[in-house]
Each structure stands twice: as C-alpha cells, then as structure tokens.
C-alpha positions as CSV (number, residue, x, y, z in Angstrom):
1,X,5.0,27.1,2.2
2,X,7.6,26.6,4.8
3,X,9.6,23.4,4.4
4,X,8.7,21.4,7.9
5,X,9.8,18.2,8.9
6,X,7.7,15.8,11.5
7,X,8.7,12.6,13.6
8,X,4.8,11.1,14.8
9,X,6.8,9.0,18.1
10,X,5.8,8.5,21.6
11,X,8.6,8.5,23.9
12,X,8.5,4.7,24.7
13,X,9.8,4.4,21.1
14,X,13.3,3.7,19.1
15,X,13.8,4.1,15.9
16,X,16.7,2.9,14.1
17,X,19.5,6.0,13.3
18,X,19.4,4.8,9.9
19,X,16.3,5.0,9.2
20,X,16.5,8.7,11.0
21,X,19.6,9.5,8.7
22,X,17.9,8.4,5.3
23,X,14.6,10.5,6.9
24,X,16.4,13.6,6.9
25,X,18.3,13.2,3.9
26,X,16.0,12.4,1.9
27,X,14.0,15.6,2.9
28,X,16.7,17.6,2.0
29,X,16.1,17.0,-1.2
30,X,15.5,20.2,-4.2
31,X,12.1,21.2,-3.9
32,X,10.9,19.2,-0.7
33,X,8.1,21.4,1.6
34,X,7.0,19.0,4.2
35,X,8.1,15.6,5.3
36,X,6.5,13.1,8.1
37,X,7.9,10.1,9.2
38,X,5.6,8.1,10.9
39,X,5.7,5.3,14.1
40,X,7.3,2.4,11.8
41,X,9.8,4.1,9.8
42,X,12.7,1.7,9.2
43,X,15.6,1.9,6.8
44,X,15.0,1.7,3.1
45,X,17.3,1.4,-0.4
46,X,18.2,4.4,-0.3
47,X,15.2,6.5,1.4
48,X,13.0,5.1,4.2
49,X,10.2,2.9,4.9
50,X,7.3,4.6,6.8
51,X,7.5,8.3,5.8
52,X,5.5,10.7,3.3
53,X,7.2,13.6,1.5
54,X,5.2,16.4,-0.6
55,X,7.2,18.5,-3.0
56,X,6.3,21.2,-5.4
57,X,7.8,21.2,-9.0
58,X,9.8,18.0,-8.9
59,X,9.1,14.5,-8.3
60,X,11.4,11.5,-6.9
61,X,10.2,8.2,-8.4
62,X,13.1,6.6,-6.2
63,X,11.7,7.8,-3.3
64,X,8.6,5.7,-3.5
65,X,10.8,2.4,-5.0
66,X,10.4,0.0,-7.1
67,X,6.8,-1.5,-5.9
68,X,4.7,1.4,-7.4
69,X,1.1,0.9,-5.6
70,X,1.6,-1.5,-2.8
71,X,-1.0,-1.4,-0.5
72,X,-3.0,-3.4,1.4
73,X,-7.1,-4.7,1.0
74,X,-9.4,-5.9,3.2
75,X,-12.3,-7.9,2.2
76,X,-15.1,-9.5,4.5
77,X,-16.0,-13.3,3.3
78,X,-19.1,-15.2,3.6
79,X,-16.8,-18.0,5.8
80,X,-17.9,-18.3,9.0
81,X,-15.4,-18.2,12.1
82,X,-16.9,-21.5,14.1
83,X,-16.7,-23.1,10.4
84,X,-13.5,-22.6,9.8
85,X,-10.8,-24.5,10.0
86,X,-7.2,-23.4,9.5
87,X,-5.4,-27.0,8.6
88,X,-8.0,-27.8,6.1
89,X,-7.5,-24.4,4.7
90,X,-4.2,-24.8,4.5
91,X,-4.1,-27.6,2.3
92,X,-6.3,-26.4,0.1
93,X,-4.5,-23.1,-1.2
94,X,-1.0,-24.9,-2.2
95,X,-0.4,-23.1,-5.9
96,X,-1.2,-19.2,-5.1
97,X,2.1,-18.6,-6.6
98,X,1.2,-20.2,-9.9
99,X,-0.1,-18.4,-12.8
100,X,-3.9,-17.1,-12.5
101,X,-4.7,-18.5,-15.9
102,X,-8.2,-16.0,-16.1
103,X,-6.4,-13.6,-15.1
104,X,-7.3,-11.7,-18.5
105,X,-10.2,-12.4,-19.0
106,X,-10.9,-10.6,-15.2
107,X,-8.8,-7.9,-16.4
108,X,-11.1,-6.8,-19.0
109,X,-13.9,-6.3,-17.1
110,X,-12.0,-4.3,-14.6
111,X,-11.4,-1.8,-17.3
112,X,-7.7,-3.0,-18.0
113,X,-7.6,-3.6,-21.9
114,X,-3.8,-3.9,-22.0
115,X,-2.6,-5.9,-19.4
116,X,0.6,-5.8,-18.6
117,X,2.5,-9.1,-16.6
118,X,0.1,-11.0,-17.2
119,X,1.3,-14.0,-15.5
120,X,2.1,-12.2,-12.1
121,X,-1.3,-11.2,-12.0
122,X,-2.9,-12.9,-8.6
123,X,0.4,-13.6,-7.1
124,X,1.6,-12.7,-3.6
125,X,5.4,-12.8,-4.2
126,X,8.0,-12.3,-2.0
127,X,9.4,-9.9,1.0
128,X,6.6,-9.4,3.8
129,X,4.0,-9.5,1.1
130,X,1.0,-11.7,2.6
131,X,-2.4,-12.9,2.8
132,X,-4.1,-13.9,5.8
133,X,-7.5,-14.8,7.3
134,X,-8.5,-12.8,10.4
135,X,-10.8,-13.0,12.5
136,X,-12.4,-10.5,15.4
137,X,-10.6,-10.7,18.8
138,X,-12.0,-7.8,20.5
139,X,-14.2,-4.7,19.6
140,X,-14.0,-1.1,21.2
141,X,-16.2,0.7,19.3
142,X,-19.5,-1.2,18.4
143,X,-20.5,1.4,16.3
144,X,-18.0,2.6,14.1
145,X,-17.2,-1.6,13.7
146,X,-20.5,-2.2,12.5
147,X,-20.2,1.2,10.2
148,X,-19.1,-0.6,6.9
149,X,-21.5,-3.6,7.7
150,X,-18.5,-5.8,9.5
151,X,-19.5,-8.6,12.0
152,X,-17.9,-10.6,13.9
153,X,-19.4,-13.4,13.0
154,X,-16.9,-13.8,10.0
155,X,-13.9,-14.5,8.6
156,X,-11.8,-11.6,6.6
157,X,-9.0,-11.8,4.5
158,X,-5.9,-9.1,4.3
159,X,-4.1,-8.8,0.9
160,X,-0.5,-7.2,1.5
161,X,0.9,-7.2,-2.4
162,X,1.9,-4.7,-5.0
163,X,2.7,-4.3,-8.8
164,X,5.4,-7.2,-8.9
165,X,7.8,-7.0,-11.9
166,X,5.4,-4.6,-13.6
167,X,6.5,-1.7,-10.9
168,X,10.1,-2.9,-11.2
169,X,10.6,-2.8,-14.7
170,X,9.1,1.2,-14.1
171,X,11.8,1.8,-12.1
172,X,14.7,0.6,-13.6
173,X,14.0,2.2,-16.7
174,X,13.5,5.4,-14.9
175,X,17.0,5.2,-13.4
176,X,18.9,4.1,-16.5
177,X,18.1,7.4,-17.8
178,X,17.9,9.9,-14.5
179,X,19.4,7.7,-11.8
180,X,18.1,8.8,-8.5
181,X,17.7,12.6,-9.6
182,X,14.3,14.2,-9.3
183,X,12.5,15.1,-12.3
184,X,10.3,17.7,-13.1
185,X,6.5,16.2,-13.7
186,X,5.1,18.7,-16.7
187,X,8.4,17.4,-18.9
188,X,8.4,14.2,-21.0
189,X,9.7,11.9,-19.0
190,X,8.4,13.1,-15.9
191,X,4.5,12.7,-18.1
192,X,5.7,9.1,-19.3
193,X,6.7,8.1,-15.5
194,X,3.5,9.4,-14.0
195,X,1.2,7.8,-16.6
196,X,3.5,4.6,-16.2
197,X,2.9,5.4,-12.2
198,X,-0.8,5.6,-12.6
199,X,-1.3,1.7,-14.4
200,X,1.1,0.3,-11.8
201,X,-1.1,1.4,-9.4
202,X,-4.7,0.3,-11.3
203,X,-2.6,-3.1,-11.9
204,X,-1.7,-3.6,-8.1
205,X,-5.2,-2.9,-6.9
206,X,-6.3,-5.2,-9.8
207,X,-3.5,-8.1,-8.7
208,X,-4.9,-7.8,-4.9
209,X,-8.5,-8.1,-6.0
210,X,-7.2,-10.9,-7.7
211,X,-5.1,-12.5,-5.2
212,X,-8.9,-13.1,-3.2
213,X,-10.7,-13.7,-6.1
214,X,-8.8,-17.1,-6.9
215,X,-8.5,-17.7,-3.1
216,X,-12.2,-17.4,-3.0
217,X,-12.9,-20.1,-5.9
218,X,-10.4,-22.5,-4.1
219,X,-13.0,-22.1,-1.0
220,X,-16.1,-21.8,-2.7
221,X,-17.0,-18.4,-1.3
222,X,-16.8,-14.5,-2.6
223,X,-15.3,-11.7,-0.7
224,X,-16.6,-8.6,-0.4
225,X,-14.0,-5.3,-0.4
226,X,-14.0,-3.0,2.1
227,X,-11.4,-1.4,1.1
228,X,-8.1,-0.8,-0.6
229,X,-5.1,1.6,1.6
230,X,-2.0,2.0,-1.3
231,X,1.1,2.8,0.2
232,X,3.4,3.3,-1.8
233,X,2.9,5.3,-4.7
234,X,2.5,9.5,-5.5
235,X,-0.1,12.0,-5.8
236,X,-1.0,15.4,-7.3
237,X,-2.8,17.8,-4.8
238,X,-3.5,21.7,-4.8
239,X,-2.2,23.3,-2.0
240,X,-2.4,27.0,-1.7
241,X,-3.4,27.1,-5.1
242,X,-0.2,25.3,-6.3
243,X,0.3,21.8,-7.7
244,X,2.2,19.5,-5.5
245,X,3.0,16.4,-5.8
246,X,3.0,13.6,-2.4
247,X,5.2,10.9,-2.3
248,X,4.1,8.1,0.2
249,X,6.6,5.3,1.1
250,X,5.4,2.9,3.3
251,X,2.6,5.5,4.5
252,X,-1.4,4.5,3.8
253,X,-3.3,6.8,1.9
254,X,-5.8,8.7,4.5
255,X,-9.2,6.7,4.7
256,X,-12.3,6.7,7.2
257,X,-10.9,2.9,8.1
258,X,-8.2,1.5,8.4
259,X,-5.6,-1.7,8.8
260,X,-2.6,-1.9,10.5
261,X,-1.3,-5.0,11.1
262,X,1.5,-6.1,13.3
263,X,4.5,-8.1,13.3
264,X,3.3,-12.2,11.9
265,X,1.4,-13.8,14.4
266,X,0.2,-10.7,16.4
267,X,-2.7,-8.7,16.5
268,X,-3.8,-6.8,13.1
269,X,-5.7,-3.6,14.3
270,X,-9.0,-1.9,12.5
271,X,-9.2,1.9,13.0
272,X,-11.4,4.2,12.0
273,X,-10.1,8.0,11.7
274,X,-11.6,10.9,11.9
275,X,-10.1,13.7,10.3
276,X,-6.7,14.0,8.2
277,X,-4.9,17.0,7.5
278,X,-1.2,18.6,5.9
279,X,0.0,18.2,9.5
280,X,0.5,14.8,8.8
281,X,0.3,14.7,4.9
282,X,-3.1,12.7,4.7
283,X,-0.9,9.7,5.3
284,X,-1.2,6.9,8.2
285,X,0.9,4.5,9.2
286,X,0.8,1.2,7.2
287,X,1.9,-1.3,9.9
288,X,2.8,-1.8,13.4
289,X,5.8,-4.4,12.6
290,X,6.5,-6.8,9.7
C-alpha cells in the first residue's frame, strides 16, 4: 500500500502552520501508509490534534497522547425542554468533581473487576473536557433525526472526558522506557501497551457513563446512551490481508451518527453518515472548535 497523505479543507479555511508542520512530520514516521488530517487539526505535544494515521508493523503510543480513549457520549434524558431550567440546574450539580463514592460498585456490573483510579471515576477534569445539556434548535432531516428514537421534545446531555490519570500514568511509563520511538505491537512491550491501551479505553467509556449516571441521580432522571464516538485511542484492522494498526488523535471513530460540537456557547451539530472508507481512515472530525 502506497504511503498517501490527505488535508479534508474547504478553501475558506486556515489552519495553523504548526499544526501543518507536526501533520507532516509526524507522517513521516517508519512504517506510516496513510495519514488524514481532518477540518480542526490544530497543534498538539508533539504530533497534532485532529488527524488519523494507520501504520503497518509499528505503533506510536505518543501519537495518540496521554488521554488514551477520549471521546465523546451522547445520551437522551427523560428532562423535558419547557421543564427545564438552567439556573436551577446549575445549583444543583456543585461537586461533579468530587469522588463518585459507587463508583465500584457500578464498575462491577459493567464488567470491570479491577478498577483502576478509582476515585477519578465520574469526573470531568480539566482542558476542554465538558458536560453539557442540549437541546434541539433546528432539524434537517426528520427522518434520519428520529432514526435512533430522538425527539425534540427533550433534553440531552454531551460527555466530552477521557481516562484521566489512568491514561497518563500509560503513557509516561511507556516513554521512560521507549521515549517517543515507535514500537513493534507483536513484542512484549508493545503486547503490554496495547492490553494497557485496551482498559484505558473500557475505563473512559465506563468514567463517561458515569459522569451522567451521577448527574442523573442529582436530577432525579436516567439517561439513555445513544452513543459513544472515542477519539483518541488505536486500532487493529486487516487491510489487504495485512494487520495494521490506526492511530486516531482527535479523530471520532466512524459511526452511523454523530456529534460535533463547536466552539462553547455555539451550536453542537448531529450528523448522520452514510458511508466511511480508507480514503479517510474511518475517522471523522471530532469538533468544529473548542
């Protein structure tokens, strides 16, 4: 496979020569066979925000950065929109930051018998990690809206978190021993980062679930998820009868629906897709500012 390299831009657009430079760099890379940067690419630590690589043989755990599973979910709550009222709200969810003391006890029954940071678990934390009630503005496409049973009738709720310290601690352990070097994924440490890989991202679906599980006892109501768009993490595919291995970095998993949501206080967009393909790595963008 021919090592191709894609910029997804209209031509009203800028994007930062940094974030270019790092872009091309880091595609450069031993072992790299496609790279797409998409619409909000913007300088990273190192490698940028916004992009999706797939390589074959090697794999790049700096690449995707310390926050191993970050993503975003999007759940539908029983609130209504003509009942709800955002001061009120607001003074009722004052300690999200605190420890989620049943956090464990939620853990098992998610399947997670060893959980790891326990007392991050259901925490936001810091950067442009959010969550935030939404509510319909406008509606293009009756159809494909109604599709996963939305209406527009309620509130929703959109989790933007990750795998906190856990993901961190990953990381740095990873880089005391290979510093930004690539790795090859059949060796031992390349086996011990990928299974490590694989709980941070169980653990930072788990926390976001979380995150609107407590929200939803402080409010009296459940919410339903729709679904779940990681960002930052990578996967094994067969391509051409070859195992290769895509890093996303700020690039949304490819999924029927999905969120992208804008700079704070604009408008957070629901798409649905129809197709994905190599061109652009089964990878979307995963926001339109922020």
């Amino acid at each position: 496979m021919q090592m191709q390299k894609k910029i997804f831009i209209t031509d009203e657009m800028k994007l930062e020569g940094s974030a270019l430079a790092q872009f091309h760099d880091s595609a450069t890379k031993s072992g790299m066979v496609r790279a797409v940067a998409f619409p909000d690419l913007h300088p990273g630590k190192g490698h940028p925000v916004g992009a999706a690589f797939l390589t074959a043989n090697i794999i790049y755990p700096y690449i995707i950065g310390n926050d191993i599973g970050c993503g975003m979910s999007f759940f539908q709550s029983e609130l209504k929109q003509h009942k709800f009222v955002a001061d009120k709200i607001a003074r009722t969810l004052d300690d999200l930051e605190s420890p989620y003391e049943d956090a464990a006890v939620h853990a098992s029954h998610h399947g997670i018998s060893d959980l790891k940071f326990p007392r991050s678990v259901g925490t936001i934390g810091g950067g442009n990690h959010f969550a935030e009630f939404l509510r319909v503005e406008e509606i293009f496409d009756e159809e494909k809206f109604c599709g996963p049973g939305l209406s527009k009738k309620q509130v929703y709720l959109l989790v933007h978190s990750g795998s906190r310290g856990l993901g961190n601690s990953i990381l740095e352990e990873y880089i005391k021993n290979m510093n930004s070097a690539g790795i090859d994924p059949q060796s031992d440490t390349g086996t011990k980062y990928l299974h490590e890989h694989n709980y941070a991202v169980t653990w930072a679906k788990f926390n976001r679930k979380m995150i609107a599980e407590r929200i939803g006892e402080k409010l009296r109501s459940q919410f339903k998820l729709i679904f779940d768009l990681v960002h930052n993490s990578i996967e094994e595919l067969e391509l051409e009868g070859k195992t290769h291995y895509l890093h996303r970095k700020g690039a949304s998993a490819f999924n029927r629906y999905a969120i992208i949501p804008g700079s704070r206080g604009d408008f957070t967009y629901l798409v649905y897709v129809p197709d994905s393909n190599l061109d652009h790595l089964f990878s979307l963008p995963h926001g339109a500012g922020r």
